[in-house]
Rosetta silent file (secondary structure, phi, psi, omega in degrees, C-alpha in Angstrom):
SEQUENCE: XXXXXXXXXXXXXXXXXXXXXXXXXXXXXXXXXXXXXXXXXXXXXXXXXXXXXXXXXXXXXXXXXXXXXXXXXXXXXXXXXXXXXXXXXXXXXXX
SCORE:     score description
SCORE:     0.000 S_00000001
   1 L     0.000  124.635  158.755  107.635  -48.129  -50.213 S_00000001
   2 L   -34.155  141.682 -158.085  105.764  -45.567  -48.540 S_00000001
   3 L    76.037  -16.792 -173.515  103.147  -43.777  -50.598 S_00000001
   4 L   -50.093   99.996  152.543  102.435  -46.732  -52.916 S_00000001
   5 L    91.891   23.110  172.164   98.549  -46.915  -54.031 S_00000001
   6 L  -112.837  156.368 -128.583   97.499  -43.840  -51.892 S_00000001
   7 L  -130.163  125.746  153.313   95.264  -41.656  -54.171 S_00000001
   8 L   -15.661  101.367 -179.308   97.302  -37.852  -54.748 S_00000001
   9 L   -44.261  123.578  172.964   96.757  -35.422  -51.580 S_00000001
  10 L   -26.011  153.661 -174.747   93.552  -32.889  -52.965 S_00000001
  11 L   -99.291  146.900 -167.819   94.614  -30.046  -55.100 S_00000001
  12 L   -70.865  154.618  140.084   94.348  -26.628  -52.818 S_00000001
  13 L   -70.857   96.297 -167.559   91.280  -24.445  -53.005 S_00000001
  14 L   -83.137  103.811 -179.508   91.524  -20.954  -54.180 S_00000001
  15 L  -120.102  107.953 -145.597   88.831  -18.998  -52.161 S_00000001
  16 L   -63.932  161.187  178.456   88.157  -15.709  -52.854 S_00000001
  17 L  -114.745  121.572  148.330   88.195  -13.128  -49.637 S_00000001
  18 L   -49.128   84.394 -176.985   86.005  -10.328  -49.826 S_00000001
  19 L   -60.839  147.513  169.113   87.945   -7.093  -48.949 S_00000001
  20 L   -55.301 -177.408  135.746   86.096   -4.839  -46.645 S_00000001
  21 L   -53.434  131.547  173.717   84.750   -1.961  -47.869 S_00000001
  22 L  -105.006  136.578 -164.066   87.178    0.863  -47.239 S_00000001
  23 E   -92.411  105.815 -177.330   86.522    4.805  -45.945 S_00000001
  24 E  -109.904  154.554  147.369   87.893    7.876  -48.029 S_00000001
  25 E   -83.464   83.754 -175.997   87.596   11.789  -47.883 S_00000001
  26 E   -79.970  131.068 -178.617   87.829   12.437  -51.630 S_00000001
  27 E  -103.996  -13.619 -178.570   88.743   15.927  -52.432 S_00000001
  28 E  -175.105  169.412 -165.076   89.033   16.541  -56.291 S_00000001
  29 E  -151.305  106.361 -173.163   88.512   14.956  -59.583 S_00000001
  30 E  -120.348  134.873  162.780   90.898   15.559  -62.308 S_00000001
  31 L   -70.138  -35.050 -161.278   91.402   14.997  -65.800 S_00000001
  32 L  -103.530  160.936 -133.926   95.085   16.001  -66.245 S_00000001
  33 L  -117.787  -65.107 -159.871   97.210   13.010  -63.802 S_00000001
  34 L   -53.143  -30.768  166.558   99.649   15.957  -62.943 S_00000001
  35 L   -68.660  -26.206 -162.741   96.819   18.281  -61.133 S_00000001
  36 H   -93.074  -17.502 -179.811   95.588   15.332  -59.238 S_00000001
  37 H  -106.594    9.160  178.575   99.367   14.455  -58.006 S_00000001
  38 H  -110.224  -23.086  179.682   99.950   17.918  -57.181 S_00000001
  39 H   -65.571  -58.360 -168.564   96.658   18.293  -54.727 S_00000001
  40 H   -74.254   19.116  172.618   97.857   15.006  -53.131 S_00000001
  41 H  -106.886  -43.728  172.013  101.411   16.071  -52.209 S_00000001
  42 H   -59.167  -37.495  173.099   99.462   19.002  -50.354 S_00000001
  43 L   -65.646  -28.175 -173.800   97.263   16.780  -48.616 S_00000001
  44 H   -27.921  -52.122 -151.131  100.218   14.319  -47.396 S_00000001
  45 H   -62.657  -12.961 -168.391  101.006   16.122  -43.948 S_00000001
  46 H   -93.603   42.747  170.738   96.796   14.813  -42.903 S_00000001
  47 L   143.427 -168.650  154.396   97.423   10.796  -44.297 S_00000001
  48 L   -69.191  129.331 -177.749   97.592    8.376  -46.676 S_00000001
  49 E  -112.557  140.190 -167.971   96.848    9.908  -49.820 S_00000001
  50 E  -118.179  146.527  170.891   95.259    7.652  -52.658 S_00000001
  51 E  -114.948  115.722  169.436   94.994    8.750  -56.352 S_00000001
  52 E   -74.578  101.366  177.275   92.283    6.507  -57.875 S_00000001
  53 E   -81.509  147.532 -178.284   91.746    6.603  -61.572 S_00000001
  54 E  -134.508  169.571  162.194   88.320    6.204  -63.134 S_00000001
  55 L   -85.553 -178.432  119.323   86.473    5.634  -66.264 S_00000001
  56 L  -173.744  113.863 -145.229   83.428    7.814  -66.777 S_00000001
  57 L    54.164 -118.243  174.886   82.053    7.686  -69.828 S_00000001
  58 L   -86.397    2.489 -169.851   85.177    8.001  -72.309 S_00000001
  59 L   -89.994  127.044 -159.763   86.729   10.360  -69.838 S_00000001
  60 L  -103.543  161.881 -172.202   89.789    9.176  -67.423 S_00000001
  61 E  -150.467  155.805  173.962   89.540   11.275  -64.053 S_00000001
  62 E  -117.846  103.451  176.710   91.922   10.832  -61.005 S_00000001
  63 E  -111.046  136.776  169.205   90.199   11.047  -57.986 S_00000001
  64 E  -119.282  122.526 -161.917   92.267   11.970  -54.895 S_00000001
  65 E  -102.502  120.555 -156.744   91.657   10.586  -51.717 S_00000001
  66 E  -126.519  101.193 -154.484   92.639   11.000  -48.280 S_00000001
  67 E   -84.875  165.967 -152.310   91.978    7.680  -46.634 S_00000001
  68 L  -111.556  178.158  133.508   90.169    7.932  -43.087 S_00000001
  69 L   -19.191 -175.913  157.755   89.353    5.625  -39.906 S_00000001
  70 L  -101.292  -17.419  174.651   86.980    3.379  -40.121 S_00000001
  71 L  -121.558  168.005 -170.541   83.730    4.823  -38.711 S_00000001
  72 H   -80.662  -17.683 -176.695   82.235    7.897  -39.856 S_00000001
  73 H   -73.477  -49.866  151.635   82.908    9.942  -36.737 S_00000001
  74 H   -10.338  -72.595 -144.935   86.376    9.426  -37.907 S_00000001
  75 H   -91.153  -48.815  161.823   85.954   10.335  -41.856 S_00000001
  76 H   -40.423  -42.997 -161.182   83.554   13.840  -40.018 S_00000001
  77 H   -69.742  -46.436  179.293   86.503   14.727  -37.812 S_00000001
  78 H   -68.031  -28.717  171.214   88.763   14.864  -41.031 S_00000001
  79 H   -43.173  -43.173 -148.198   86.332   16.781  -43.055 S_00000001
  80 H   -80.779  -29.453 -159.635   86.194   19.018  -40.223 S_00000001
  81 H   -98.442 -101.227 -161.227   90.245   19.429  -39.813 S_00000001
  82 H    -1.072  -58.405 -177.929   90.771   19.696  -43.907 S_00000001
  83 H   -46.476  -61.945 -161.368   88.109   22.459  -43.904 S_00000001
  84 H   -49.001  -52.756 -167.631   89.620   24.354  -40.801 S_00000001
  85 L   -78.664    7.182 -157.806   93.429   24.107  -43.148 S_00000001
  86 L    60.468   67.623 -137.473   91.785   25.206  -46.289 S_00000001
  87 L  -173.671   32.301  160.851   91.105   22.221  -47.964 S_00000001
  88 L   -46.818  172.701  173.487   86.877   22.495  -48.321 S_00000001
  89 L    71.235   16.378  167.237   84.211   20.341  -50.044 S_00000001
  90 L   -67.753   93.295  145.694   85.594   16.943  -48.569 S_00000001
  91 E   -69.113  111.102 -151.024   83.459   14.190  -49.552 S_00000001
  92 E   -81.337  109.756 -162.853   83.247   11.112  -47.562 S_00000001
  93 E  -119.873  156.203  153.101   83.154    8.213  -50.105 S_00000001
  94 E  -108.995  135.831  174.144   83.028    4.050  -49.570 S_00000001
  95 L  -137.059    0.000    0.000   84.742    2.078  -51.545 S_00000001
């Protein structure tokens, strides 16, 4: 019979993948969930909009995020268009 006295095929190797770093324009920082989901239904028509949640200290905050390009000329050019719509103070975060 086939297989007889051949030693068990290796057990797979789980290897983690580094995700890239990723490029956001973060626009606010909220305590309350519902202000931070109400900014990012305004932002929708310029992208994908991300609501992040944080710790800091004992305090949970919702940071909302407007995720960019990949180069910075990119993640300027949105700053630049946000501002222009009324949407200042766009900080260009890595993550």
């Amino acid at each position: 019979p086939e297989g007889k006295g051949e030693p068990p095929p290796p057990a797979s190797k789980t290897v983690a993948i580094k995700q890239q770093p990723r490029m956001f324009v973060q626009l606010g920082a909220f305590q309350d969930q519902g202000n931070a989901q109400k900014l990012a239904q305004r932002l929708r028509p310029f992208g994908e909009v991300k609501i992040a949640p944080t710790q800091v200290g004992n305090k949970q905050f919702y940071r909302v995020r407007l995720v960019t390009g990949s180069s910075a000329e990119e993640a300027d050019a949105l700053v630049d268009r946000l501002e222009s719509k009324g949407f200042p103070g766009g900080q260009i975060v890595v993550d």
